[in-house]
C-alpha positions as CSV (number, residue, x, y, z in Angstrom):
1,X,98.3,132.7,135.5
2,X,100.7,131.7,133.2
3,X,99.8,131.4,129.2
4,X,100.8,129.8,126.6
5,X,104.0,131.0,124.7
6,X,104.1,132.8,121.8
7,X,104.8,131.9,119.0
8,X,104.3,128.5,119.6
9,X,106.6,126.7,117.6
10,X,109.1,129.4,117.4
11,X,112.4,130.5,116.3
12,X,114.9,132.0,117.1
13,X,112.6,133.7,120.2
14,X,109.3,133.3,122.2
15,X,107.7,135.5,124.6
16,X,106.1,133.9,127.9
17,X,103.6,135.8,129.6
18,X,102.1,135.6,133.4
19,X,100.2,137.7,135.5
20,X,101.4,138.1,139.0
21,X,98.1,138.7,141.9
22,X,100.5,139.7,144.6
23,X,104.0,140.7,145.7
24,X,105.3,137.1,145.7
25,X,108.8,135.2,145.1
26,X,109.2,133.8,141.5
27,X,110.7,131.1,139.9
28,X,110.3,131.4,136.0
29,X,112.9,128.7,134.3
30,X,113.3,126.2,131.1
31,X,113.7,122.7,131.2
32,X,114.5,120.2,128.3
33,X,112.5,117.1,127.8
34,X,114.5,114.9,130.2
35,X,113.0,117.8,132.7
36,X,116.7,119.3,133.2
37,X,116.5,122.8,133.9
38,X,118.4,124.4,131.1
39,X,117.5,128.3,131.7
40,X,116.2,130.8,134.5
41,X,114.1,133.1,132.9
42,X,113.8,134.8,136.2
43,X,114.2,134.5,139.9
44,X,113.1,136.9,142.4
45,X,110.2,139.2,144.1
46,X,107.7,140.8,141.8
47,X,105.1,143.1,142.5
48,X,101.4,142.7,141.5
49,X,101.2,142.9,137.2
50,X,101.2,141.2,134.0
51,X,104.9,140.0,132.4
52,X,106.2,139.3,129.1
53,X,110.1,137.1,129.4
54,X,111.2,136.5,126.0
55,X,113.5,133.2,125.7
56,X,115.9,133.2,122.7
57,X,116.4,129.4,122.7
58,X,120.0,129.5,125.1
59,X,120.6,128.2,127.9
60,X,122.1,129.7,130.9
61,X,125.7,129.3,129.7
62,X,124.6,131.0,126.6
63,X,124.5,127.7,124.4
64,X,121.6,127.7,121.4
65,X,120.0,124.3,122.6
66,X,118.9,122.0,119.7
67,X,115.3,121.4,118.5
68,X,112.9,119.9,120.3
69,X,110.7,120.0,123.2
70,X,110.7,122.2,126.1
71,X,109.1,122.9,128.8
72,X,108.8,126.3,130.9
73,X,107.4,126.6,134.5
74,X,106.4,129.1,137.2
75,X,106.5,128.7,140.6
76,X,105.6,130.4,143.9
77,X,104.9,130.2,147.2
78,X,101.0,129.5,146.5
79,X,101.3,129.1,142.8
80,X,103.0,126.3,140.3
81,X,102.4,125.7,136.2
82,X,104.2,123.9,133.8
83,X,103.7,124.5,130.0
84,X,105.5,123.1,126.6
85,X,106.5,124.4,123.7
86,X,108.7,123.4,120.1
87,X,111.6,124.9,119.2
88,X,112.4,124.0,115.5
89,X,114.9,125.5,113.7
């Protein structure tokens, strides 16, 4: 499961929690409105849990992206979500 962030709008940082059923391969990342992927979050194997990822509104190249809206997504081998949230500043 993936939730929705918190806070919601935010700034300057959000949480983004998920629960994880089994061992499994993840993909958690950030993407801007034109659906670019601005920011993995995480990538890689994770054992059976719930997770809390903060975001501090960068991108990978460590660039404070602008206002707007975003969208963050998780994705497995048996499991994909996408939510949105508002970054104002």
């Amino acid at each position: 499961e993936l939730y929705q962030n918190y806070p919601n709008p935010f700034n300057p940082v959000t949480n983004i929690l998920f629960d994880i059923p089994e061992t499994n391969f993840i993909e958690l990342n950030i993407y801007n409105i034109n659906g670019k992927k601005i920011k993995n979050l995480h990538s890689g194997f994770l054992m059976p849990g719930q997770y809390n990822v903060s975001w501090d509104g960068t991108s990978d190249d460590g660039v404070k992206v602008p206002s707007g809206l975003y969208f963050y997504s998780i994705s497995s081998s048996k499991f994909n979500k996408k939510n949105k949230m508002m970054l104002i500043k």
